[in-house]
TORKOL-4160 file (C-alpha; in steps of 0.2 Angstrom, whole numbers, padded with zeros to 4 digits, m for minus):
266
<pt num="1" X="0000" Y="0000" Z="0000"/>
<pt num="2" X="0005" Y="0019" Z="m0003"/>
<pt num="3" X="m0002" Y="0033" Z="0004"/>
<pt num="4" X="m0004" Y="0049" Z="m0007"/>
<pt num="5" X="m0006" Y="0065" Z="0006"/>
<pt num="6" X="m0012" Y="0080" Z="m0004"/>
<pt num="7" X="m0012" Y="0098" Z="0004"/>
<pt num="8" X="m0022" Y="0113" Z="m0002"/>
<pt num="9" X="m0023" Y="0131" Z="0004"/>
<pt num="10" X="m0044" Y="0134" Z="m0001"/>
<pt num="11" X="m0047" Y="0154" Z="0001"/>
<pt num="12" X="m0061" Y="0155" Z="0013"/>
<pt num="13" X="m0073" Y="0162" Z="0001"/>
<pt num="14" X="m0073" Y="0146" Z="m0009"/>
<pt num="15" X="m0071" Y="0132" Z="0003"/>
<pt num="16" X="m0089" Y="0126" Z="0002"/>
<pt num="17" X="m0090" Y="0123" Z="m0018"/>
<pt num="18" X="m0071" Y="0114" Z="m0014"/>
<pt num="19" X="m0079" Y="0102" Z="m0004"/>
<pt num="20" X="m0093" Y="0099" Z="m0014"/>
<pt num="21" X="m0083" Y="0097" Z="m0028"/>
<pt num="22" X="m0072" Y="0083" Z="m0018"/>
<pt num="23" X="m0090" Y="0074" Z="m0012"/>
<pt num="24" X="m0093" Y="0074" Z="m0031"/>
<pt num="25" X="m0076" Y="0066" Z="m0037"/>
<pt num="26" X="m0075" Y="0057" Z="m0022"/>
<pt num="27" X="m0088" Y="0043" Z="m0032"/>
<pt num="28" X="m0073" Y="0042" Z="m0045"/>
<pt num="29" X="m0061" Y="0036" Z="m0031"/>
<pt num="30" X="m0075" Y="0023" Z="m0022"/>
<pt num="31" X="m0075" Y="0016" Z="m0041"/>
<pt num="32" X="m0055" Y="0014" Z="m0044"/>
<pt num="33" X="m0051" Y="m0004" Z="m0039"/>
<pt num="34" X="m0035" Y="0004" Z="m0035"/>
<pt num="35" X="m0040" Y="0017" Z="m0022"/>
<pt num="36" X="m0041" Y="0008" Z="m0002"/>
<pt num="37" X="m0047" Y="0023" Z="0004"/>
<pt num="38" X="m0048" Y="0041" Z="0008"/>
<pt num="39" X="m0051" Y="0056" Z="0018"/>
<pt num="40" X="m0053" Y="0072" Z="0015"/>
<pt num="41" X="m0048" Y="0084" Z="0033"/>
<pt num="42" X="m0051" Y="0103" Z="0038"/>
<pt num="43" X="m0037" Y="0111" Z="0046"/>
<pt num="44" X="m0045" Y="0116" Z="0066"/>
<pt num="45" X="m0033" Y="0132" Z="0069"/>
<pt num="46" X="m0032" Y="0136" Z="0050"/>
<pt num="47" X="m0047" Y="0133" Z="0043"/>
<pt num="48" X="m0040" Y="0138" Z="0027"/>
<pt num="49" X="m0029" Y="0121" Z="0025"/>
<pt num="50" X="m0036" Y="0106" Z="0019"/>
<pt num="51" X="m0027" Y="0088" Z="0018"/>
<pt num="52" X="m0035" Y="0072" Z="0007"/>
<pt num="53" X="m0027" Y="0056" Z="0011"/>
<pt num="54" X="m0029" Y="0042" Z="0001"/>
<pt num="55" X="m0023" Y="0026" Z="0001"/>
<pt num="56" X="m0018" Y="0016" Z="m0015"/>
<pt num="57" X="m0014" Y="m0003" Z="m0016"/>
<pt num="58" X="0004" Y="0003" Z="m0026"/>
<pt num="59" X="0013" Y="0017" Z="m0034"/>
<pt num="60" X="0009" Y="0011" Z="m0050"/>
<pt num="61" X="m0009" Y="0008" Z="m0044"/>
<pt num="62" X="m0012" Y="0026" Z="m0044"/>
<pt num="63" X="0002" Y="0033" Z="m0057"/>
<pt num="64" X="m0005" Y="0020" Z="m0072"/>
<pt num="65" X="m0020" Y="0012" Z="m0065"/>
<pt num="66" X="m0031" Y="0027" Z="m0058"/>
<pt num="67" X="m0024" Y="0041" Z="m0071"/>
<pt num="68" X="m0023" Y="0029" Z="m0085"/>
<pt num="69" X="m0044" Y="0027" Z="m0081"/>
<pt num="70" X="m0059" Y="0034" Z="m0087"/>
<pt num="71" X="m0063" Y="0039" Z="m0070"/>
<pt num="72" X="m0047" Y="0048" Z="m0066"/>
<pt num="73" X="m0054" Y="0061" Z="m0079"/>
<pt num="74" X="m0071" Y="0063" Z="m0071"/>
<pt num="75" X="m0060" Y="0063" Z="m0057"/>
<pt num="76" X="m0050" Y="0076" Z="m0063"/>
<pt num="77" X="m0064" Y="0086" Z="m0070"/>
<pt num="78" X="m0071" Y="0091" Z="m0052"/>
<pt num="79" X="m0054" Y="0094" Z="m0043"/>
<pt num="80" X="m0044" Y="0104" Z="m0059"/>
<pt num="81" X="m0050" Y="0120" Z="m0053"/>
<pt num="82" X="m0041" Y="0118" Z="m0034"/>
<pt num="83" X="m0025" Y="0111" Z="m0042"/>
<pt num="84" X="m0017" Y="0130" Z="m0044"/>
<pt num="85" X="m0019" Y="0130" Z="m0022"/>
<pt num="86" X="m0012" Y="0112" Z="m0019"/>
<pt num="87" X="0005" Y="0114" Z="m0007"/>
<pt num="88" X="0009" Y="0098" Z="m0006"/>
<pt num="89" X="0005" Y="0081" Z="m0017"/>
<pt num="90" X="0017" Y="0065" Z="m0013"/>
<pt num="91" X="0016" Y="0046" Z="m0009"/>
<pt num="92" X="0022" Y="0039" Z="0006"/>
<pt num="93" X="0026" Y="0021" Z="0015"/>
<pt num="94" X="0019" Y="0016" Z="0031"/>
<pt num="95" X="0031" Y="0009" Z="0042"/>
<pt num="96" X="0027" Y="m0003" Z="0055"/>
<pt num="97" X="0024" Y="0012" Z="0070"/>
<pt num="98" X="0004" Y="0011" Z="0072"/>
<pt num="99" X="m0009" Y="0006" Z="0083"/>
<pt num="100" X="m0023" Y="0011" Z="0094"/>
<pt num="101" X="m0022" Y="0022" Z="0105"/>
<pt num="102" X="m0025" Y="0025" Z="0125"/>
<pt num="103" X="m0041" Y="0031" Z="0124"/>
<pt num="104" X="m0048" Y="0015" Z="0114"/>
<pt num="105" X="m0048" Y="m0004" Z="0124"/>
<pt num="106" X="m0034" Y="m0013" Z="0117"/>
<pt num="107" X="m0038" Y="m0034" Z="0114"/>
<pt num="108" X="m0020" Y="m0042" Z="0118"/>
<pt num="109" X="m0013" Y="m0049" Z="0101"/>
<pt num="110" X="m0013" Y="m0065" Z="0094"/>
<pt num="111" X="0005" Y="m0067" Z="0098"/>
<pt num="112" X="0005" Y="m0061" Z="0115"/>
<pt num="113" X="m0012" Y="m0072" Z="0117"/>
<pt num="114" X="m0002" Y="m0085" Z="0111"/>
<pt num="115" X="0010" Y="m0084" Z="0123"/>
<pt num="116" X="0023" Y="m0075" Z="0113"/>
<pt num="117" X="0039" Y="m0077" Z="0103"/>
<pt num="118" X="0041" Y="m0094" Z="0113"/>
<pt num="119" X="0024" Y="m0101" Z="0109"/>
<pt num="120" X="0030" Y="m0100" Z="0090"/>
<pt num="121" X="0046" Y="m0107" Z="0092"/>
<pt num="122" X="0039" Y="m0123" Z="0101"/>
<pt num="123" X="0025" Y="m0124" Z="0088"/>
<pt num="124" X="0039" Y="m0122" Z="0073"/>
<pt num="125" X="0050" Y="m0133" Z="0079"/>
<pt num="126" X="0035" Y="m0147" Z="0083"/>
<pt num="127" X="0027" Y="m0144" Z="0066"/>
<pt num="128" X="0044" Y="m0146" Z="0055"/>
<pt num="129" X="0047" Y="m0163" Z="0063"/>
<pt num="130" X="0031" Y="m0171" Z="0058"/>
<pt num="131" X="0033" Y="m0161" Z="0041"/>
<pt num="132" X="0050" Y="m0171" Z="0036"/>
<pt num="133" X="0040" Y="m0186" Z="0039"/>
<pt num="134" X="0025" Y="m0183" Z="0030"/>
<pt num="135" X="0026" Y="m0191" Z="0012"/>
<pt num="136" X="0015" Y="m0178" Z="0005"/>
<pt num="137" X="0024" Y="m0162" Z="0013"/>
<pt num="138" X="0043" Y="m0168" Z="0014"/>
<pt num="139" X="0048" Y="m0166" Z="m0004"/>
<pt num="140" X="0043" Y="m0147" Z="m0005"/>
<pt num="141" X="0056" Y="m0148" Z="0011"/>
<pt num="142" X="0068" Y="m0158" Z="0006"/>
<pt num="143" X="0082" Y="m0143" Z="0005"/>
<pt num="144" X="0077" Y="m0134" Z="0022"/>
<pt num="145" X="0089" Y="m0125" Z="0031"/>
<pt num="146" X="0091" Y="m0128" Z="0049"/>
<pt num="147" X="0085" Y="m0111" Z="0054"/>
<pt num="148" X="0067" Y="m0114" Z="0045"/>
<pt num="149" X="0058" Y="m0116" Z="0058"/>
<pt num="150" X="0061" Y="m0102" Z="0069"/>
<pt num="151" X="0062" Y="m0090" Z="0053"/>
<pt num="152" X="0044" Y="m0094" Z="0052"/>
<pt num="153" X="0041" Y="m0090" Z="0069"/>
<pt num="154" X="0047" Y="m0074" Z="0068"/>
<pt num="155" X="0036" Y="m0073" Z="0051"/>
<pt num="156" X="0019" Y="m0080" Z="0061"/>
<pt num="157" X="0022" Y="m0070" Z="0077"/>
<pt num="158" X="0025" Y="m0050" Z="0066"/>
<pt num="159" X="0007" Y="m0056" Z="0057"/>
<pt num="160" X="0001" Y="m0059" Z="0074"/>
<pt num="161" X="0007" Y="m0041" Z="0079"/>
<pt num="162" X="0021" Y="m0044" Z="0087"/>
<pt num="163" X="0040" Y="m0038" Z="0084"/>
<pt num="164" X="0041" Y="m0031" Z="0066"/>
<pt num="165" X="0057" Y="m0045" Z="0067"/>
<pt num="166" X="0056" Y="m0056" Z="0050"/>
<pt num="167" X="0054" Y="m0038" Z="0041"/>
<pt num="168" X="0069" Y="m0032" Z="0051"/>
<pt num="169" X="0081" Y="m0045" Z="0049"/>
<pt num="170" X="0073" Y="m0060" Z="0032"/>
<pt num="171" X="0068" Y="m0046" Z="0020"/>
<pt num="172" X="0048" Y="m0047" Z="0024"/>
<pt num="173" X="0037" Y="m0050" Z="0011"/>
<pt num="174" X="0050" Y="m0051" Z="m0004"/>
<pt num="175" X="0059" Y="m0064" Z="0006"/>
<pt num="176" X="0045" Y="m0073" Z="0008"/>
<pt num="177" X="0036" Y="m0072" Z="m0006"/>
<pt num="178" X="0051" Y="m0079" Z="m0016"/>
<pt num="179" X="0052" Y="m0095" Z="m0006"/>
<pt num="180" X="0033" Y="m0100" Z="m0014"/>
<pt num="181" X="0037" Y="m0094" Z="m0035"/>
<pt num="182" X="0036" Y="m0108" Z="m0045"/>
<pt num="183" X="0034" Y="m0122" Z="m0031"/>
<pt num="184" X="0019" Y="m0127" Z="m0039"/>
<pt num="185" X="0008" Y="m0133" Z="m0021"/>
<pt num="186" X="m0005" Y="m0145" Z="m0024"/>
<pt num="187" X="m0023" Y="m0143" Z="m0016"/>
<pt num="188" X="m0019" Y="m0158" Z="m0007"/>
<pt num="189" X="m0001" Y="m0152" Z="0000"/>
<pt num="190" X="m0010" Y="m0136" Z="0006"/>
<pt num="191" X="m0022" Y="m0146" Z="0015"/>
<pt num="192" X="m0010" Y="m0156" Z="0025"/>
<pt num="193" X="0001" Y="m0142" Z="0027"/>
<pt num="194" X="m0015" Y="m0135" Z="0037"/>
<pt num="195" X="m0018" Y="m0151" Z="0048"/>
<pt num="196" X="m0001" Y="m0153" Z="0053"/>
<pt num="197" X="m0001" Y="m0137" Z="0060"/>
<pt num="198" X="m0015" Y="m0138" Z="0068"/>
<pt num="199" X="m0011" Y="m0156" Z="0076"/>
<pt num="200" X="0006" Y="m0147" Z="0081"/>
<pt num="201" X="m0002" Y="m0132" Z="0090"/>
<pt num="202" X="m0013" Y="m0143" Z="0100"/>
<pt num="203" X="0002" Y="m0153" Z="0103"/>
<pt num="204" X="0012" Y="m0140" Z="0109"/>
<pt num="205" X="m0001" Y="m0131" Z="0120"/>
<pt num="206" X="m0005" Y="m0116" Z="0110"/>
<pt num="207" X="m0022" Y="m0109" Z="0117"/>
<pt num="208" X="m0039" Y="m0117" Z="0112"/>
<pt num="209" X="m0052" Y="m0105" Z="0114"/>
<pt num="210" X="m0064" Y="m0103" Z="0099"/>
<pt num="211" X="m0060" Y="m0085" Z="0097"/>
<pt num="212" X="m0042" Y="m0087" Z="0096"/>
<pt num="213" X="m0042" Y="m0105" Z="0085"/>
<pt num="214" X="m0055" Y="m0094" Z="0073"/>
<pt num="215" X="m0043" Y="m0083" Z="0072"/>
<pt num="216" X="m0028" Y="m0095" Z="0071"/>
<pt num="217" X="m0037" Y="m0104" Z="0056"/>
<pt num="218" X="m0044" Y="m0090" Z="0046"/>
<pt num="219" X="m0026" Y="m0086" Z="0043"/>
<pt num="220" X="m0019" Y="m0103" Z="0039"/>
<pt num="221" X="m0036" Y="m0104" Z="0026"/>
<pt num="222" X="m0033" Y="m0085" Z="0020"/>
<pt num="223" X="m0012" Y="m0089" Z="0017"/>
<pt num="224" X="m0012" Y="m0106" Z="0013"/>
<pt num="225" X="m0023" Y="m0103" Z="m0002"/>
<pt num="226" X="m0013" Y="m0088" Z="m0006"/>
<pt num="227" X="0001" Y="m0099" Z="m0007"/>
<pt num="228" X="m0006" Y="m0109" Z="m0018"/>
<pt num="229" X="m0010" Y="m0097" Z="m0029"/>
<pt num="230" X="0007" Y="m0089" Z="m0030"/>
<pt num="231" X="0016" Y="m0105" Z="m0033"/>
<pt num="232" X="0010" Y="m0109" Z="m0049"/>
<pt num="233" X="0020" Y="m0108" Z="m0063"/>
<pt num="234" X="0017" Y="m0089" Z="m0073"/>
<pt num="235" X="0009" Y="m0085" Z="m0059"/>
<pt num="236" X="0011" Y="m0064" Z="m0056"/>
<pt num="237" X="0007" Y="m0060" Z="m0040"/>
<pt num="238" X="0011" Y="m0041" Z="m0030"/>
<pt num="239" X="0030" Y="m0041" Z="m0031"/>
<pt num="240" X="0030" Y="m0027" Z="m0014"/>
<pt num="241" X="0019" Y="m0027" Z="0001"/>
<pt num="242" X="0021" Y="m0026" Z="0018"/>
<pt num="243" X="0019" Y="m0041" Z="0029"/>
<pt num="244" X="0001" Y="m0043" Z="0033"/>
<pt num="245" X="m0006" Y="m0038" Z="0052"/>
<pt num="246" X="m0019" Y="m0050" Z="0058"/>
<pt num="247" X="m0031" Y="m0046" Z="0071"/>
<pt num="248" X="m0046" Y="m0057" Z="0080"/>
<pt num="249" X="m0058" Y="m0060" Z="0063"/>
<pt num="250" X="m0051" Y="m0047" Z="0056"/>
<pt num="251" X="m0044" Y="m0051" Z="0036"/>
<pt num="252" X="m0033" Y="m0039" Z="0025"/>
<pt num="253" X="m0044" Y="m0031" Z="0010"/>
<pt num="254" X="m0045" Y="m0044" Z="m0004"/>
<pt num="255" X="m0043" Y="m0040" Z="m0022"/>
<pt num="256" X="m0047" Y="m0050" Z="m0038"/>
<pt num="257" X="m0032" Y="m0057" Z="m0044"/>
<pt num="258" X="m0019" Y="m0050" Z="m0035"/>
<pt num="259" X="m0017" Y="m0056" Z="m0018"/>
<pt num="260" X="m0014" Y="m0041" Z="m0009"/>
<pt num="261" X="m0004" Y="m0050" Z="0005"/>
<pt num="262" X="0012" Y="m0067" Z="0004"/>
<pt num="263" X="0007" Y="m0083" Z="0007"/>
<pt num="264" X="0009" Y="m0093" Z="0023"/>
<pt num="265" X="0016" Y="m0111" Z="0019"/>
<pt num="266" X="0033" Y="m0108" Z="0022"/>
């Protein structure tokens, strides 16, 4: 994802047809398959100053796909007559500082409620022991590196808001993402993949309320099926992306085609 800030300076006198003109071309943004998002903020102290956020699934998304589109012109067509007071207009990353804050109740995390960077290295270590044995799973492991297992720990427990540690240290998404091209994954290999782990984290003790287990396997089904999809040969899926945040029930937007997150069978 990239975020696009865009700063005006609206004299006062015209600050109502501004914003009406936004309501209107904000219909082109809710139809661009590439626009996540947006905002449109008054400035408190300087009512003057306006900011519009909005958020794109890429760069590209927004340079080619949106400006390249029929609605970018309707688009433009409301907004043109503001561009001569815009003060700022660039993209930005989000980096992994964000979360609610004191005034709102905070659920723990799934990897705190999971008992933490530990809880992943047991049910890694478990799970990649019954995987070299499986006559199913052990061929797409055959050349695994000794430090597998916890590098997919530190993978599961950034997804389930911990540390930030497999971005920091194993390259994130790229990384990951590049261990799953070309594999081919069967169907029946993600399947089992699934089972294991899920025998391995009842194995190992990790926490079996409903709430977290929902939450546990809605990633498993959401990744594992990524996975598969990114493995076949000429697939094409989103070269950059930050490493998915999962919450209790909660799934990253999905979009047609283009897996907006990496896959989990690692």
């Amino acid at each position: 994802m990239i975020v696009e800030y865009i700063r005006y300076q609206i004299p006062q006198s015209r600050s109502d047809e501004f914003e009406a003109a936004y309501s209107r071309a904000s219909e082109s943004l809710r139809e661009s398959p590439n626009c996540l998002g947006f905002e449109l903020a008054r400035c408190h102290e300087n009512s003057d100053h306006y900011v519009l956020r909005i958020d794109w699934d890429s760069l590209d998304g927004h340079l080619k796909g949106f400006r390249g589109s029929d609605v970018f012109r309707a688009f433009l067509a409301e907004v043109g007559p503001y561009v001569e007071h815009i003060e700022e207009m660039r993209h930005y990353t989000p980096t992994a500082v964000g979360g609610p804050g004191g005034g709102q109740p905070r659920p723990p995390s799934l990897h705190d409620w999971a008992g933490g960077a530990e809880a992943f290295e047991r049910l890694f270590t478990r799970f990649y022991e019954t995987v070299l044995d499986d006559d199913l799973l052990a061929p797409l492991f055959a050349r695994m590196d000794a430090g597998h297992p916890h590098h997919v720990a530190l993978w599961l427990g950034e997804v389930f808001g911990g540390p930030a540690l497999y971005t920091a240290h194993r390259g994130g998404y790229e990384n990951m993402l590049a261990h799953h091209l070309d594999r081919a994954i069967t169907e029946q290999q993600r399947r089992r993949w699934v089972s294991l782990l899920v025998d391995a984290a009842d194995e190992v003790g990790l926490p079996d309320d409903p709430e977290f287990r929902a939450a546990f396997m809605g990633y498993l089904e959401w990744g594992t099926r990524i996975a598969v999809q990114n493995s076949q040969p000429g697939a094409t899926p989103m070269p950059h992306a930050p490493v998915p945040r999962w919450g209790w029930g909660v799934a990253p937007p999905w979009q047609q085609n283009q897996p907006a997150e990496p896959p989990a069978i690692v």
